[in-house]
C-alpha positions as CSV (number, residue, x, y, z in Angstrom):
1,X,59.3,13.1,38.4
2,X,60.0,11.4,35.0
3,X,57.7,8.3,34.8
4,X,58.0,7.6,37.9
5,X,61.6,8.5,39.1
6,X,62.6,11.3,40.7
7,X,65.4,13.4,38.5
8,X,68.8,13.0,39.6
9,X,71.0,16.4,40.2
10,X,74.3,13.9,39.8
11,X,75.7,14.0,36.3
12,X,77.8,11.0,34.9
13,X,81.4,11.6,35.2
14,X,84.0,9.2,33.3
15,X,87.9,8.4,34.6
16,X,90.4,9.4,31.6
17,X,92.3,6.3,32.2
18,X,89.0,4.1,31.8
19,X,87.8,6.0,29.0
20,X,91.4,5.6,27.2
21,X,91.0,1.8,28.2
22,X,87.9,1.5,26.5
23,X,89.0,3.0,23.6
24,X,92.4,1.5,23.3
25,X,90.3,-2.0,23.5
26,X,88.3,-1.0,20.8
27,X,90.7,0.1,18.1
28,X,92.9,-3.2,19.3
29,X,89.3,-5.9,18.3
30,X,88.7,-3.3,15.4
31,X,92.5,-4.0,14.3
32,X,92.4,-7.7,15.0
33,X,89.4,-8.1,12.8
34,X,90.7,-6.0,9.8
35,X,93.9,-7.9,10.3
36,X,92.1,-11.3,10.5
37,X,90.8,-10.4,7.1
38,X,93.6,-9.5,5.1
39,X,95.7,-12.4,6.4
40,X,92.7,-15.1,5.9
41,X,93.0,-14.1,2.0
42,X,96.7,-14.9,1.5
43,X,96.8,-18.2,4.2
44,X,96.7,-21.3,3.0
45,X,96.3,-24.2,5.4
46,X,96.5,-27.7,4.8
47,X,96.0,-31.1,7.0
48,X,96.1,-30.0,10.7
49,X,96.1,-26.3,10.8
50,X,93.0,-26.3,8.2
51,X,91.1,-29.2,10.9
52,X,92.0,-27.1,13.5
53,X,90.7,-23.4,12.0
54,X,87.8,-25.3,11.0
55,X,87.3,-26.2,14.5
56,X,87.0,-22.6,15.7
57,X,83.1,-21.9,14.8
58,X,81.9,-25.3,16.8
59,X,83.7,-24.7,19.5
60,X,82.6,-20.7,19.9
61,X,79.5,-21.5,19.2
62,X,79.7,-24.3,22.0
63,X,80.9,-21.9,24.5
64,X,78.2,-19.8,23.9
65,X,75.4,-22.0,24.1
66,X,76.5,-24.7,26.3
67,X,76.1,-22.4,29.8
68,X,72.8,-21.8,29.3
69,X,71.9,-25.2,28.2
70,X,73.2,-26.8,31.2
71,X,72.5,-24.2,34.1
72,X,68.8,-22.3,33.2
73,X,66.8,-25.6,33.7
74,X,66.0,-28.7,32.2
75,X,63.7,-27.6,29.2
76,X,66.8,-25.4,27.7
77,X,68.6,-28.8,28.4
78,X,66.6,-31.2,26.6
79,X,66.0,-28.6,23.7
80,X,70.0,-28.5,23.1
81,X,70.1,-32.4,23.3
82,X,67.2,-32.4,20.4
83,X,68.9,-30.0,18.8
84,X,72.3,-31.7,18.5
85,X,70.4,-34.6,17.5
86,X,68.8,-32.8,14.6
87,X,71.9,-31.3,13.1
88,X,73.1,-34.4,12.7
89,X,70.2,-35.1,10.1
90,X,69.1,-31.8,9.5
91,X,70.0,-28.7,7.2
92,X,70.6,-25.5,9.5
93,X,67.7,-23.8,9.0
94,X,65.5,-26.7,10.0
95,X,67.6,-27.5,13.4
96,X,66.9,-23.9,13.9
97,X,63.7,-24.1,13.8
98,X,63.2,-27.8,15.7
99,X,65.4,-26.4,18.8
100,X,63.1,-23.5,18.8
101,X,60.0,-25.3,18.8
102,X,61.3,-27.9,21.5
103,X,62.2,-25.5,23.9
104,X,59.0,-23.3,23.7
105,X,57.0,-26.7,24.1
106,X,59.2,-27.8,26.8
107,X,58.9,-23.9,28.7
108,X,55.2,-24.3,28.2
109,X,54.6,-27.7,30.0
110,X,57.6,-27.1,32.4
């Protein structure tokens, strides 16, 4: 036994077609970010298209946080409403930093 579990005779075995898959999705995201790269230096946007890149870091970082804001419980819930209400007066750093505090205080109490 190894810290507590008993050692397994079965050894890991991996399908070629899921290890190609795997692969073949890694060398596509590591392609799309080179790619996103070169093209970002000779793209100029103007009016609408730059509005709507400029979007695109808002709205990820929206989908990332807003599930766990609105379905862990209601101190993560009231921490991202303080939060939004900092950054509207706030430098990063400092909204940062008052989200964190709120929702330890919050987890502590709650």
């Amino acid at each position: 036994m190894v810290h507590g579990r008993a050692r397994s005779s079965r050894s890991v075995s991996v399908d070629p077609v899921t290890l190609a898959a795997i692969i073949a999705m890694a060398v596509v995201t590591y392609l799309t970010r080179v790619a996103g790269l070169f093209v970002a230096d000779r793209l100029t946007l103007h009016g609408r298209a730059k509005a709507a890149f400029d979007a695109i870091p808002p709205a990820v970082l929206v989908a990332v946080i807003a599930p766990t804001a609105l379905t862990t419980g209601w101190p993560e819930t009231v921490a991202a409403v303080v939060t939004i209400l900092a950054a509207t007066r706030l430098p990063l750093l400092a909204t940062v930093a008052v989200g964190v505090l709120v929702v330890v205080a919050l987890r502590a109490i709650a």
